[in-house]
C-alpha positions in Angstrom: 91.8 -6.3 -42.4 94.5 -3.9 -42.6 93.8 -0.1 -41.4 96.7 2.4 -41.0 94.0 5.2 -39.6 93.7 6.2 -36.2 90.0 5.1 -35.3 88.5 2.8 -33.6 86.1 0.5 -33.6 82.2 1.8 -33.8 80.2 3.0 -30.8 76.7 3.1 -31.9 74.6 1.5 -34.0 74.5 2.3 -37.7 70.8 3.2 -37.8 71.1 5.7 -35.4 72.4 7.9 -37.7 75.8 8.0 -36.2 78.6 8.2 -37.9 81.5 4.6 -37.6 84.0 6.2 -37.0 85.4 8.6 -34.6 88.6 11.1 -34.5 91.7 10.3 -32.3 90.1 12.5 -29.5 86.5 13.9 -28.9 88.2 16.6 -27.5 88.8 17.9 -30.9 84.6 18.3 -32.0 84.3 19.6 -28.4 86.2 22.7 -29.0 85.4 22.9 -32.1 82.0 23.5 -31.0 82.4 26.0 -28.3 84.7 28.1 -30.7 81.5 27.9 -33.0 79.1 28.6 -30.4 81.2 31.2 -28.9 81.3 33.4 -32.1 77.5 33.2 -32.6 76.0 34.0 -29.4 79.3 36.8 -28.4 77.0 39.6 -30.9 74.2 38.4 -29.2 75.5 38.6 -26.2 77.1 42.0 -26.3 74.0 43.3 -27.7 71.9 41.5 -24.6 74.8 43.1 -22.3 74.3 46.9 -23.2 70.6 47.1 -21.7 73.1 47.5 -18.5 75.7 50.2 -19.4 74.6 53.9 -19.2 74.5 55.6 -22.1 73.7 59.6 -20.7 70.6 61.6 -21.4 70.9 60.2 -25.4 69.2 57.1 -24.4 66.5 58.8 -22.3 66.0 61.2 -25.4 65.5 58.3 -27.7 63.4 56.4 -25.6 60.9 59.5 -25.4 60.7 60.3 -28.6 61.7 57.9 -31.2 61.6 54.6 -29.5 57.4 54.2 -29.8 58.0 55.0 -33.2 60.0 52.7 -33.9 57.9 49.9 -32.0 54.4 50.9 -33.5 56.3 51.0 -37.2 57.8 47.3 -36.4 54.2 45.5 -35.1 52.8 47.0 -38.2 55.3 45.6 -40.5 54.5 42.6 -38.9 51.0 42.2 -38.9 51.1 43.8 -42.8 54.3 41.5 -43.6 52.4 38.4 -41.8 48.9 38.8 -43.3 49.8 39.5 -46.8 52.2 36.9 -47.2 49.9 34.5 -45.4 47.5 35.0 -48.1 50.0 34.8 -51.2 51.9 32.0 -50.5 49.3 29.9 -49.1 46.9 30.6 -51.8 49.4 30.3 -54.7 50.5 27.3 -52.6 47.1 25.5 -52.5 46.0 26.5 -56.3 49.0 24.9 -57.7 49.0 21.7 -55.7 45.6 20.9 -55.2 44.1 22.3 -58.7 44.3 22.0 -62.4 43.9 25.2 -64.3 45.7 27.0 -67.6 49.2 27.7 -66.8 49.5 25.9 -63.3 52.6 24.4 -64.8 54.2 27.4 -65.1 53.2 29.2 -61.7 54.4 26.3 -59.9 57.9 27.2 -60.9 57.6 30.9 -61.7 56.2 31.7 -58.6 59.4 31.6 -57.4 61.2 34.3 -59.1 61.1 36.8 -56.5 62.7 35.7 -54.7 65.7 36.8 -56.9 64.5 40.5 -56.3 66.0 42.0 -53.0 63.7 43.7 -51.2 65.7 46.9 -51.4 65.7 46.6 -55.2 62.2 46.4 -55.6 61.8 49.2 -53.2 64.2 51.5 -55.7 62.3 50.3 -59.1 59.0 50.8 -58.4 60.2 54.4 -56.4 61.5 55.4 -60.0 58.7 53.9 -62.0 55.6 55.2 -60.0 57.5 58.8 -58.8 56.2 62.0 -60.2 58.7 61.8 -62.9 58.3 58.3 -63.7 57.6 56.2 -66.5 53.7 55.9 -65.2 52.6 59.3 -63.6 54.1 60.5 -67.0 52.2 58.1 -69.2 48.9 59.1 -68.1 49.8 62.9 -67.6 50.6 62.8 -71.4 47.9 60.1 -72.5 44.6 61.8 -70.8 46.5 65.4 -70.9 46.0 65.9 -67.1 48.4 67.9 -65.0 49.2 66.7 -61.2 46.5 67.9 -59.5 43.9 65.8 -61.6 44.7 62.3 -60.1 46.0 60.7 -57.2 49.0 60.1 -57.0 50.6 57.0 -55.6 52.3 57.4 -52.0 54.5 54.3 -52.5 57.3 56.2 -49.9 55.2 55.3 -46.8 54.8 52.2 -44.5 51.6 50.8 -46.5 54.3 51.1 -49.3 57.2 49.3 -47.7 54.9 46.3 -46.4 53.4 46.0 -49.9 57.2 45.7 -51.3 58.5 43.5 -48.5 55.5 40.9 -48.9 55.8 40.8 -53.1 59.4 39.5 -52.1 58.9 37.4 -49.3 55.8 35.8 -49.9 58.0 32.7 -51.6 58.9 31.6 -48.0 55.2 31.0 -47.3 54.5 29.6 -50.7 57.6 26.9 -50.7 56.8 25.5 -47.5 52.9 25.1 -48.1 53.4 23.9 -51.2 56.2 21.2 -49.8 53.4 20.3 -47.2 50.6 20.1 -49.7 52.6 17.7 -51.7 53.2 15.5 -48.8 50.0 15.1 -48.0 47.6 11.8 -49.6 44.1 12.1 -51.4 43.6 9.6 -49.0 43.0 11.9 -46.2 40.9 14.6 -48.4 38.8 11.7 -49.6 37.4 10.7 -45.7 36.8 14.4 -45.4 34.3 14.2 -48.6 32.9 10.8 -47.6 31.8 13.1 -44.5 30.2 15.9 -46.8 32.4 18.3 -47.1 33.2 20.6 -49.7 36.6 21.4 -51.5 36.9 24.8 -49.4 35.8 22.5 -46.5 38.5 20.4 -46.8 41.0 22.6 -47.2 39.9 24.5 -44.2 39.8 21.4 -41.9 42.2 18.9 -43.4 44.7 20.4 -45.6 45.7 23.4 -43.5 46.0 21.8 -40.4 48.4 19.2 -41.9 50.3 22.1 -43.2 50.0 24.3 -40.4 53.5 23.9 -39.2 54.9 24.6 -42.2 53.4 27.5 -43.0 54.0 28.9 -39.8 57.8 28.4 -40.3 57.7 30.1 -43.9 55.6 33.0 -41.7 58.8 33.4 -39.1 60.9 33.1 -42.2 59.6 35.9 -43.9 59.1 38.0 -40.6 62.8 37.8 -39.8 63.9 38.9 -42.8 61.0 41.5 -43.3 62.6 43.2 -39.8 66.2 42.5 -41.2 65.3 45.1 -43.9 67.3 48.3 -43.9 67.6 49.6 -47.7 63.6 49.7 -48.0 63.1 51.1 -45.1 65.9 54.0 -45.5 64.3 54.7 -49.1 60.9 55.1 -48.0 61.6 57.3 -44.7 59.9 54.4 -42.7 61.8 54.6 -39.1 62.6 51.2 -37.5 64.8 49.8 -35.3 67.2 48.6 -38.4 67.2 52.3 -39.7 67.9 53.7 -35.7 70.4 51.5 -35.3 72.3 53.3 -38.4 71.0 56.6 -36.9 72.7 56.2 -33.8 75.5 54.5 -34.6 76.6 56.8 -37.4 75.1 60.1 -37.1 75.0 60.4 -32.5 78.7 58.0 -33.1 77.1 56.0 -29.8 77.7 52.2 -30.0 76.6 51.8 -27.1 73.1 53.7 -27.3 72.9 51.7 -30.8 73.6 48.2 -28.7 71.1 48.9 -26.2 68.4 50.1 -29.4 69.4 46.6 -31.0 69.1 45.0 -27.5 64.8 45.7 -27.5 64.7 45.0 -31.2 66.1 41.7 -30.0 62.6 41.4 -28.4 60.8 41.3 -31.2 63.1 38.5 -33.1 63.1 36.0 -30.3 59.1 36.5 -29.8 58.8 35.6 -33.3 61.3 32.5 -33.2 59.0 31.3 -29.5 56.1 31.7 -31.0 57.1 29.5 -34.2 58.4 26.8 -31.7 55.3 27.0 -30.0 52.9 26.8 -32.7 55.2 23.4 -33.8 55.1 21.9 -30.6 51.5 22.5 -30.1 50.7 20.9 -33.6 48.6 17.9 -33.2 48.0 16.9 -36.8 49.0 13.7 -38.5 48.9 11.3 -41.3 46.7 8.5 -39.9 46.3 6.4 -43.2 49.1 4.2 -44.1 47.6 4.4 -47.7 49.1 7.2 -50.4 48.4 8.3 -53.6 49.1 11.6 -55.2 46.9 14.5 -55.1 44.6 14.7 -58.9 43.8 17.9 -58.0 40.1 19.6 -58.6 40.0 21.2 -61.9 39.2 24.6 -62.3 36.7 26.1 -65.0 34.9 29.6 -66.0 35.6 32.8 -63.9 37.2 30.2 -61.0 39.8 29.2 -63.2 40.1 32.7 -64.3 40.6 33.8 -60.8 43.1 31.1 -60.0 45.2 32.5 -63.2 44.9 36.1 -62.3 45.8 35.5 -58.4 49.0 33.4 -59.1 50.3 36.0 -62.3 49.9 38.9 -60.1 52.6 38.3 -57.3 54.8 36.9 -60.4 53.7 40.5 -62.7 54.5 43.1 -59.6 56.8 41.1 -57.9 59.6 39.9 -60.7 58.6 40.8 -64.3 57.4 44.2 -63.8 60.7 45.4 -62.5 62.9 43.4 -63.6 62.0 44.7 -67.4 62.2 48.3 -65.5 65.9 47.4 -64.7 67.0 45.8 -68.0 65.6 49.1 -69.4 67.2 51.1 -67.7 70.8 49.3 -67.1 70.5 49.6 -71.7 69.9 53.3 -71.1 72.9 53.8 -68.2 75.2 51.0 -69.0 77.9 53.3 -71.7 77.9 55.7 -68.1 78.2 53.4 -65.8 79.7 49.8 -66.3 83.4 50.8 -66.7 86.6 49.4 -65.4 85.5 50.7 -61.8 82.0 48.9 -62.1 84.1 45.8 -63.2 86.9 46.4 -60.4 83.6 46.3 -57.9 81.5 43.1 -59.2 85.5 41.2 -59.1 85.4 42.6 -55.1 81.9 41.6 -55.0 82.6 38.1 -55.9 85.5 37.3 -54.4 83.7 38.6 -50.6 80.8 35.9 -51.8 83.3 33.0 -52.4 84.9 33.7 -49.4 82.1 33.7 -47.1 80.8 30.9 -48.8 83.9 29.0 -48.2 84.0 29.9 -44.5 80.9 29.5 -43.8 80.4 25.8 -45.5 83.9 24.3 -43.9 82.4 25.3 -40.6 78.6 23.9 -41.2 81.0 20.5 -42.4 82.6 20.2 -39.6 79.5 21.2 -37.0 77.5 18.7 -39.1 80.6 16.1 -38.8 80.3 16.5 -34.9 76.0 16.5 -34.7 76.2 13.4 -36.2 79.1 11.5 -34.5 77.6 12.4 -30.8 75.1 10.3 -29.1 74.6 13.2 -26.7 71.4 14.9 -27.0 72.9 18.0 -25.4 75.5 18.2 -28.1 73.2 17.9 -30.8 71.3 20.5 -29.3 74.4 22.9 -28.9 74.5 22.0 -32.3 71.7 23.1 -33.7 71.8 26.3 -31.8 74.7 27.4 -33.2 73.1 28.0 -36.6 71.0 30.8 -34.1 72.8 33.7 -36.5 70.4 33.6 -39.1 67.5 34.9 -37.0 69.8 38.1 -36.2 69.4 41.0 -38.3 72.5 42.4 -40.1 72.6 45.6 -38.2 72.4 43.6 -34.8 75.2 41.5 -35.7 77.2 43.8 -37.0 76.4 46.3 -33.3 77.5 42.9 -31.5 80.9 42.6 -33.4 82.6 45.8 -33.9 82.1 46.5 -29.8 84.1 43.9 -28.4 86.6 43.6 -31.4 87.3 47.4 -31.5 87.7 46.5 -27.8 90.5 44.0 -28.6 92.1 45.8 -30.9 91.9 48.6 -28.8 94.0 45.9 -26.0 96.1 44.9 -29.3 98.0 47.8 -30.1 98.2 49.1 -26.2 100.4 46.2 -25.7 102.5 46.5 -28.6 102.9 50.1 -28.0 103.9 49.1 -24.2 106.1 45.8 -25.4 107.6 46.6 -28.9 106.6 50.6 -29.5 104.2 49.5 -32.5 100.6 49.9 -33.3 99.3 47.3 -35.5 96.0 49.0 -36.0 92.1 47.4 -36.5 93.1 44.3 -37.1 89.9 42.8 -36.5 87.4 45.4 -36.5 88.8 47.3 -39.3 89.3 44.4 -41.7 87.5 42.2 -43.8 87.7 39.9 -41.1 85.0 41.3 -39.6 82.6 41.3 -42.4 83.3 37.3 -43.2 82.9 36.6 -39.3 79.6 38.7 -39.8 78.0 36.6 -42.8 79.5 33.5 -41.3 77.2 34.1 -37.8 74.8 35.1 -40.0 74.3 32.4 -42.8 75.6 29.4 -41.0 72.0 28.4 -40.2 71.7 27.4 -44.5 74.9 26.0 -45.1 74.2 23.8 -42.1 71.0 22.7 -43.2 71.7 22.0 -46.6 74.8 19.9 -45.5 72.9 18.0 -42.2 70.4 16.9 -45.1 72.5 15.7 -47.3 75.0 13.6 -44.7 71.6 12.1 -43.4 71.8 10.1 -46.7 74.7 8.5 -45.6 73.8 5.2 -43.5 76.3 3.4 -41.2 75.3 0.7 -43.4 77.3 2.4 -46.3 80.2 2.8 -44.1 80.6 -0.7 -43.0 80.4 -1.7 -46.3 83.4 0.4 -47.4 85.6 -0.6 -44.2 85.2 -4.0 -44.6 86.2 -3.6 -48.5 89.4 -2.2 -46.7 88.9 1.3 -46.9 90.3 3.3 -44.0 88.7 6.8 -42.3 90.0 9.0 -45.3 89.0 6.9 -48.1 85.1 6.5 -46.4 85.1 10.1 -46.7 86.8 10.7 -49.9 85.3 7.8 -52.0 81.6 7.7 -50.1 80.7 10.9 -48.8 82.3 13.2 -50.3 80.3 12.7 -53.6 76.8 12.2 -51.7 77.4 15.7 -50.1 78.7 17.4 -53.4 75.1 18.3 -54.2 74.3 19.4 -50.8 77.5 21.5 -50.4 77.3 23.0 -54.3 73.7 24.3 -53.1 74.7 25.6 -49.8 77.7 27.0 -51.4 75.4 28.9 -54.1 73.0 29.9 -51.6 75.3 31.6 -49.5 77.3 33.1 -52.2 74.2 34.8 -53.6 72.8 36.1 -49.7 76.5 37.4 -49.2 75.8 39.2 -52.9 72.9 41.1 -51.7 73.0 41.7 -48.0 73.5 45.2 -47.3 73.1 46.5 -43.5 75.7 44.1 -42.4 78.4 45.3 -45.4 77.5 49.0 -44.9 78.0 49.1 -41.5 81.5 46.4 -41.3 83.3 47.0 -44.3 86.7 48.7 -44.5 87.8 51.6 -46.1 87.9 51.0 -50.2 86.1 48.0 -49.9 82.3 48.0 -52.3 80.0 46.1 -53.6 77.3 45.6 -55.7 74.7 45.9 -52.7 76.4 49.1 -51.5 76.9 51.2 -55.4 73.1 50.3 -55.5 72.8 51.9 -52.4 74.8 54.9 -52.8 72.7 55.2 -56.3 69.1 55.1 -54.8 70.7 57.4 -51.8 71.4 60.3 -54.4 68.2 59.3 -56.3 70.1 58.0 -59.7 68.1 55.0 -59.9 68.6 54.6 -63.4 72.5 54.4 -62.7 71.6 51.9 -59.2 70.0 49.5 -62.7 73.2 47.8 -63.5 74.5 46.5 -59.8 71.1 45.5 -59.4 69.9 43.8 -62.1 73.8 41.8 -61.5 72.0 41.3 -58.0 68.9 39.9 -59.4 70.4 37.8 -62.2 72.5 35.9 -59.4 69.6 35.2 -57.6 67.9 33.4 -60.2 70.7 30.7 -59.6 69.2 29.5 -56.4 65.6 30.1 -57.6 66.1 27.5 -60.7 67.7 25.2 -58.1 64.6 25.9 -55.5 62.1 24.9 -58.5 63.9 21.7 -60.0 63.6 20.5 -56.2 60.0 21.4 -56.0 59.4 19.7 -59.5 61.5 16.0 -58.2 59.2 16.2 -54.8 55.8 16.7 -57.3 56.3 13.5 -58.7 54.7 10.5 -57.9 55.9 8.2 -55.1 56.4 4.6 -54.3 53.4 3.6 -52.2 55.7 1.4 -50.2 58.6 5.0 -49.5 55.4 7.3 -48.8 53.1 4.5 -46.1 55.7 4.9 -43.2 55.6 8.9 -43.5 52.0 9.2 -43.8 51.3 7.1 -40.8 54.2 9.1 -38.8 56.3 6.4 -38.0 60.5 6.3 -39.1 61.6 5.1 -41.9 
């Protein structure tokens, strides 16, 4: 058979999941690698590093008065975050998967929606709709004729506030990975429980959440991480946590350092979250032990139960999506002559074009760290692998602590030697670029675009690859005319999800962009700053409208995994053995 590419012959088997074909040199994926591991543990490591280099009598001061603060505000984010989500999405979760009542069609996919609302968004619309001044301390002043000493008023400004926000938002982690887990799982396995006398709740409580345990415990970290991530919220509302001191310090003391050594403890709280995840998965001793599937019929629900189940799934969907998104379509129709100009155009064109890019960056690299994970047989380089995509459990403001330090530091080196060597300065080439900022989201977001793409290359046998070498298809045209269009899916989605995360994050962008660089995350910001919330409506309703993208992709994937199964593809999952 002819072949003109430089490969050789295949070194595992095909079932293995190994790719048949390897590059002229391993050298090449092994430095590949290190480069990638290298630029996402060097923030954390820089970060880890400063707990070591003095910092005067400003850390002292901070660690006397602010600090406990800051750690007392951050476990009850957590505990408010964690319980209220918990209860959301795993009760939305288990009423539209295991019942049948009026509109569980709908809730199954409209549940999702917000998780096109940024959590700093929602923070600013209900700030404007339930202020003194807003639409609703107004109504019922001017309905009941009472002035503001005849009701309570609303403290939304406060922690209680700010968890309630966060969770309306995040809650959709929980919910997508119970409901995922609830699908999985066979009446089979709910129908010993009731041979046994148990009740619905019963078997829910002893079957259906311990089967789902794991997952929900991932959706828990999920939403934990990016509930401590949260700086716009937080800033609005006067809450102090370590993402808000970490701005304090860094911008109004000007200490890097004393901000690297504050992002250093809040690293503390991130990696207990990630160990206790990974504990609560490897402890997990619940399995599928029938080898017999059918899909879930689901109990149906009637009188003031399936009245409950209604009003329980429309509320997050109400509070957390509808409710202000109608605020900010109302508003962007009363601001929108004011505000979207050619400057508001010139900004959503930067905005884009920083997304794409990222995007871009970020999926080349998860290709080629994919490419490598599954052309090793080494354990250890899968593993190195994996940990690359580490990033995403960083918060924005640790990152961006971890990068400007050591490249202000090289460009610092930089321009010393060309002063010495040629008599020119060069500048911030790095840390004064927007090379800094696409580094930033790369760390950051690698962990999705490597997911998405890992999944869909696991599609692609050996089996598939045999077939088109032995048809005479070289290296290139098994790529081109086999995997590139079984990952098109899988890299349009990560692509889409990244572009949209880049769209909205703001803590990273605020604190790494260059001079006259601004985008729609950061007008909103300077808006809600200054209190013109009306004029924040139109970058943020562009915000939310590009995060229904993902949402409508999130809820077609949902809908394909809801439908019924072949008994013969399902038996080998449920009894927990590979396919």
């Amino acid at each position: 058979m002819p072949d003109d590419s430089p490969v050789t012959a295949p070194f595992a088997s095909p079932r293995a999941g190994i790719l048949p074909f390897r590059l002229p040199t391993g050298a090449v994926w092994g430095l590949g690698l290190a480069t990638v591991l290298g630029a996402v543990l060097l923030p954390i490591a820089t970060v880890l590093a400063h707990l070591f280099v003095p910092t005067g009598d400003l850390w002292t001061h901070l660690a006397s008065t602010v600090l406990p603060r800051y750690v007392a505000n951050t476990l009850w984010l957590i505990a408010g975050v964690g319980a209220l989500t918990l209860i959301g999405g795993v009760g939305t979760a288990w009423l539209v998967s295991l019942c049948r009542f009026p509109g569980r069609r709908f809730f199954s996919w409209a549940l999702l929606l917000p998780f096109a609302m940024p959590a700093y968004v929602i923070a600013y619309t209900y700030t404007g709709l339930l202020d003194f001044a807003g639409p609703v301390q107004t109504g019922l002043r001017d309905l009941f004729g009472w002035t503001g000493a005849d009701y309570p008023a609303p403290n939304i400004r406060s922690l209680p506030g700010a968890i309630a926000m966060l969770s309306l938002v995040l809650y959709p982690y929980v919910y997508l990975l119970s409901r995922s887990a609830f699908l999985e799982q066979s009446i089979c396995s709910l129908e010993v429980s009731r041979t046994l006398g148990c009740t619905p709740a019963q078997a829910m409580w002893r079957v259906a959440l311990p089967l789902a345990r794991p997952s929900i415990v991932a959706g828990m970290a999920l939403a934990l991480l990016e509930a401590l991530n949260e700086f716009g919220a937080m800033q609005h509302f006067g809450v102090d946590t370590f993402t808000t001191g970490i701005f304090r310090v860094w911008l109004a003391d000007g200490s890097p350092a004393a901000a690297a050594k504050l992002a250093s403890v809040f690293l503390i709280f991130v990696f207990a979250i990630l160990a206790l995840e990974r504990r609560s998965r490897g402890r997990a001793a619940f399995h599928h032990m029938s080898i017999r599937y059918r899909p879930l019929p689901g109990w149906r629900l009637t009188g003031w139960r399936a009245a409950f189940a209604v009003v329980f799934c429309a509320t997050p969907v109400v509070f957390g999506f509808a409710a202000p998104a109608g605020a900010l379509l109302w508003w962007t129709w009363l601001s929108a002559a004011e505000v979207v100009d050619a400057d508001f155009i010139r900004l959503l064109v930067t905005s884009v074009v920083l997304a794409g890019s990222a995007a871009l960056v970020t999926v080349a690299v998860a290709l080629f760290l994919a490419y490598a994970a599954r052309r090793s047989a080494s354990r250890l380089f899968r593993g190195l692998t994996r940990l690359a995509a580490l990033g995403y459990a960083v918060p924005g403001a640790v990152l961006a602590v971890g990068i400007v330090i050591p490249f202000a530091a090289l460009d610092e080196r930089i321009n010393a030697l060309g002063g010495e060597i040629f008599g020119l300065s060069p500048g911030l080439i790095f840390s004064g670029t927007v090379f800094a900022l696409l580094f930033a989201y790369a760390v950051r977001f690698l962990a999705i675009s490597y997911g998405a793409i890992d999944g869909g290359l696991s599609r692609v046998t050996g089996h598939m690859d045999d077939a088109a070498r032995t048809l005479g298809a070289n290296a290139t045209g098994v790529v081109r005319r086999i995997h590139a269009p079984m990952l098109r899916p899988s890299i349009a989605a990560a692509g889409l999800l990244i572009f949209v995360d880049v769209l909205k994050e703001l803590p990273a962008t605020l604190l790494l962009r260059p001079f006259g660089i601004d985008t729609l995350a950061l007008r909103t910001y300077e808006y809600a700053t200054d209190e013109q919330l009306v004029e924040a409506a139109p970058s943020a309703l562009a915000i939310v409208l590009a995060g229904v993208l993902p949402v409508i992709l999130l809820s077609r994937a949902m809908r394909r995994s809801s439908e019924p199964r072949e008994a013969e593809e399902i038996a080998p999952i449920a009894a927990g053995t590979p396919v």
